[in-house]
N, C-alpha and C positions, 0 to 999 in steps of 0.2 A: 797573404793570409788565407784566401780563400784555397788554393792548394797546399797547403800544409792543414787545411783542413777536411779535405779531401782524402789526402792520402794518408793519414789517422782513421779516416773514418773507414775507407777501404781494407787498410790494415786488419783493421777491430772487426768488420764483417766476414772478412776472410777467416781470420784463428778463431772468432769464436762459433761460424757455420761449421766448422771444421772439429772443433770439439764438443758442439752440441751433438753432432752427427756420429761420430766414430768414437767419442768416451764413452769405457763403462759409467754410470750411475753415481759411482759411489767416486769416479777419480771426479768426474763432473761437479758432483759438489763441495770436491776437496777444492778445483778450481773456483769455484766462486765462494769459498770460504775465504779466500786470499783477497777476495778484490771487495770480497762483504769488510775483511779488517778494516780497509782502506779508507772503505766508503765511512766504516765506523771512525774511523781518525778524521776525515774529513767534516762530516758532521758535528764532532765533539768540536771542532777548533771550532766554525759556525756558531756553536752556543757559546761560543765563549770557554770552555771548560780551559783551566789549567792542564800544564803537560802531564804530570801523571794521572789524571782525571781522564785526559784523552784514553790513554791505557788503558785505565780501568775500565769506562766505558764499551771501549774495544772487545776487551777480555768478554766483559758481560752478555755483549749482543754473540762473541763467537761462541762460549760457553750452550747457552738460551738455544743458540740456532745447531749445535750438534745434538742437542737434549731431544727434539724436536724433531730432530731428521732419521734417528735412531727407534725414536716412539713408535707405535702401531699408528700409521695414519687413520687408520678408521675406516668402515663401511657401507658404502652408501644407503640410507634405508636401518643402518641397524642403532639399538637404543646404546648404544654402550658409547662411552664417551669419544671423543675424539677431538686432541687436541688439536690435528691441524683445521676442524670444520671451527675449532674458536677461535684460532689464529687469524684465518681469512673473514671471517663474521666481524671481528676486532676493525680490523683493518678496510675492509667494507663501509663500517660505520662509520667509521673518521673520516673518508674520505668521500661518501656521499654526505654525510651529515654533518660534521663539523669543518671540512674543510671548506666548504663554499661560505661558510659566515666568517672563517677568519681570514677567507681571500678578501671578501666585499668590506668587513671590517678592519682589516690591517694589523688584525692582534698581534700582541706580543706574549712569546710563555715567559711569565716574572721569574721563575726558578729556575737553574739546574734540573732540578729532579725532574720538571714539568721539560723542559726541553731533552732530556735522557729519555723519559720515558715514550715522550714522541716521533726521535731518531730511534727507538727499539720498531716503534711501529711500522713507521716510514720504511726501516729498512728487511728487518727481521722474517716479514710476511711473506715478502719480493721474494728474497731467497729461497727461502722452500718452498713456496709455487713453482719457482726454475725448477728446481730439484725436483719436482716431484712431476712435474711435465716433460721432463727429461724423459719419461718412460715410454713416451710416445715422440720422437726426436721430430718426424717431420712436422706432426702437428704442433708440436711448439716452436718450431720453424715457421709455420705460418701464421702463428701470434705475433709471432715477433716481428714477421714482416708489415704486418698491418702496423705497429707501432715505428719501424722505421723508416716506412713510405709516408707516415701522418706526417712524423718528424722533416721527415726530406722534404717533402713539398710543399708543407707549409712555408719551411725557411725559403724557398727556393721563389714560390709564388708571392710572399710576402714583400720580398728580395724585387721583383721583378716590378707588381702590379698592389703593394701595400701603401694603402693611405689612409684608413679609418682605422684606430689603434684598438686593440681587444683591451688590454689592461695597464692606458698609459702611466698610471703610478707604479704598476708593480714591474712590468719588461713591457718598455716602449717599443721594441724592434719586432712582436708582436704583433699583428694585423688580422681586421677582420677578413677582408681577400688570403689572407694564408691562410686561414683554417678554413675556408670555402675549395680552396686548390689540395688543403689535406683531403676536404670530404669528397671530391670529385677524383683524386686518384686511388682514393683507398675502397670507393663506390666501383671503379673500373676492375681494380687486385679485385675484388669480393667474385665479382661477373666472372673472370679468368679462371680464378680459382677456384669454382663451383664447378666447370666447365671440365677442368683438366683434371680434377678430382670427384668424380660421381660420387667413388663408395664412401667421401665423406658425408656422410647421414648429419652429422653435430654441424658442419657447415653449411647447411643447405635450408632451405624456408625461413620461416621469420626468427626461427630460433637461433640460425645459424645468423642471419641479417641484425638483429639486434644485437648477441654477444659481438659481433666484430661492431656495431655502431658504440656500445658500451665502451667496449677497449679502446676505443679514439676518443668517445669524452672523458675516461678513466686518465688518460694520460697526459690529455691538459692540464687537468686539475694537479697533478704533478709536478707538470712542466711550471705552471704559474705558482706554486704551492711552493717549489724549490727557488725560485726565481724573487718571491716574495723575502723568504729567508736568509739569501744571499744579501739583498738590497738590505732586509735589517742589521745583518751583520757588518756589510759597508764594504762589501767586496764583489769584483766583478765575477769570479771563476771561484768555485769548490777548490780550487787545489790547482796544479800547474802539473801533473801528472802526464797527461796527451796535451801535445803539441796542435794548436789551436784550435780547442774543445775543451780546454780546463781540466778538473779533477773526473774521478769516477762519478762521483753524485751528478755532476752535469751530463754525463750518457745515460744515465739510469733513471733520471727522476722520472719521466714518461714511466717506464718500467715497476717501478715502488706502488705507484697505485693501480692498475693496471692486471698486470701478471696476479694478483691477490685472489681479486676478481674474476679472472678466467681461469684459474685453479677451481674456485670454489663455485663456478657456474659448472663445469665441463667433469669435474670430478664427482660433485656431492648436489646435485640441480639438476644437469642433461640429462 
């Protein structure tokens, strides 16, 4: 298990360092327009939606997310609107503010609509933060690293040295020693990569020290936020897509809240 999970994940770091880096913009966000569908099928079945509900759903979030990527993003500083600063504001808020009481509380959304509108959120924001970080590939390279090193060593130190549970109702395999081993390898990335990158100004001081502490508590809330909703839905994996690592939504949940966040600190804040 543990190498077919490996070599998934290897795989998936390979083609997507590789088309983060070398896609134009616009083929970039054609690619994760594909894997935004996916995530969007994946989530509707999660809520339960019937199959052509699935669709439509789908349709919805890809419609929303071209509308969106096409718009004038907006200017940092100027009064005129900007949808993607509500997009990310949107999505900021639910996940600072309502998603810690419905982790500790265990909610359930009673509707459709309430569960639609919150896979719009979840997923919608993610994307075009990719997208729109994409304009800078290395620096979104190093986002992405700090969320994949949290990911990795947690499971890895968890795995190894895990025996107080972070969230045993919601993901028992979970531990407080992994997210201790998250914070002391992505404490070492920060030191490295301050080091081997001077002219990054956005990474360096406490402004730089806190966006990268934010995007590792950003993407627990995620990690447990997705893991919560799998367990109410009554299934182990999003989907059986990657070979052991489940659907898309189980690679991306760290990502969905996360990436929102450091669009909207680093774009429209730094």
């Amino acid at each position: 298990m543990f190498a077919t999970r490996l070599a998934t994940a290897v795989a998936l770091l390979v083609f997507s360092t590789a088309a983060l880096l070398f896609l134009p913009n616009r083929w970039w966000a054609a690619l994760l327009l594909a894997a935004l569908a996916l995530a969007g099928r994946e989530w509707a079945a999660l809520a339960g939606m019937a199959r052509p509900a699935r669709w439509a759903f789908s349709a919805v979030v890809l419609a929303s997310a071209v509308l969106l990527w096409i718009a004038p993003p907006g200017i940092p500083g100027s009064r005129r609107f900007a949808p993607d600063v509500v997009v990310y504001g949107v999505s900021g808020a639910f996940w600072l503010l309502l998603v810690p009481a419905w982790i500790t509380g265990r909610w359930r959304a009673r509707t459709q609509l309430a569960r639609g509108v919150v896979g719009w959120i979840v997923l919608v924001p993610a994307w075009l933060a990719l997208t729109r970080l994409q304009s800078d590939p290395e620096r979104l390279l190093a986002l992405l690293g700090v969320v994949w090193l949290a990911d990795t060593t947690a499971y890895l130190a968890g795995s190894a040295w895990g025996k107080r549970k972070l969230a045993p109702l919601i993901s028992p395999g979970k531990t407080w020693e992994g997210l201790a081993g998250a914070a002391a390898a992505v404490a070492v990335y920060y030191g490295v990569m301050a080091g081997v990158a001077p002219g990054w100004a956005w990474w360096r001081g406490v402004g730089g020290a806190a966006l990268v502490a934010g995007i590792v508590l950003m993407s627990i809330a995620g990690d447990l936020f997705e893991s919560l909703i799998k367990r109410q839905a009554g299934v182990k994996d999003s989907g059986t897509l990657l070979p052991g690592h489940g659907g898309i939504l189980d690679r991306i949940d760290s990502l969905t809240s996360s990436m929102p966040f450091a669009a909207l600190v680093l774009l429209y804040i730094g």
